[in-house]
C-alpha positions in Angstrom: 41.4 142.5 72.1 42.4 139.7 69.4 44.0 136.6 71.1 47.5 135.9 68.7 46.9 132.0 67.7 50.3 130.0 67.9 51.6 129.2 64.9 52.8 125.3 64.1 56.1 126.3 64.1 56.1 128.5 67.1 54.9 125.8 69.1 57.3 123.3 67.6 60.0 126.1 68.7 58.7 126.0 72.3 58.4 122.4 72.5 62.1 121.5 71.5 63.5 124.3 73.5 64.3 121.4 76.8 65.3 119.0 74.3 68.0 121.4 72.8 69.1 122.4 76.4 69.3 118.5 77.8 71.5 117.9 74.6 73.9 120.7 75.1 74.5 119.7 79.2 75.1 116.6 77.6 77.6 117.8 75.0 79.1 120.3 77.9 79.3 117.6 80.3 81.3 115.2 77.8 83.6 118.2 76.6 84.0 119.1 80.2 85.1 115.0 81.2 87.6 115.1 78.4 88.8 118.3 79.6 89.5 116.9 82.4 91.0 113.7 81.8 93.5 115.6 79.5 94.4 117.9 81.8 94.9 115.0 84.5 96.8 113.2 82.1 99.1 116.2 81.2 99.4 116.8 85.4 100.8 112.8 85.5 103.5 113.3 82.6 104.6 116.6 84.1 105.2 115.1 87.6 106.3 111.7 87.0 109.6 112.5 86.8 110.4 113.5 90.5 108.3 110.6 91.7 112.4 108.7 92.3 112.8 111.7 94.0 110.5 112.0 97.2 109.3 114.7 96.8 
């Protein structure tokens, strides 16, 4: 049997496959903080209203 030789780019591939994934849970988890935040924010505005109100 012939052993398949990895190619440069193959390995360069391989070797920035954890970088790409650390950089999108980094992306994912600033995307998912805004998210948030926004959605707080809206949640505030909605309510702030009836505050006077006790309920």
């Amino acid at each position: 049997m012939r052993k398949r030789r990895d190619d440069p780019a193959r390995k360069a591939f391989k070797d920035s496959i954890p970088l790409l994934g650390a950089i999108f849970l980094a992306i994912a988890s600033v995307v998912y903080i805004m998210y948030r935040s926004w959605s707080n924010r809206l949640y505030v505005e909605k309510w702030k209203d009836y505050e006077d109100c006790g309920i």
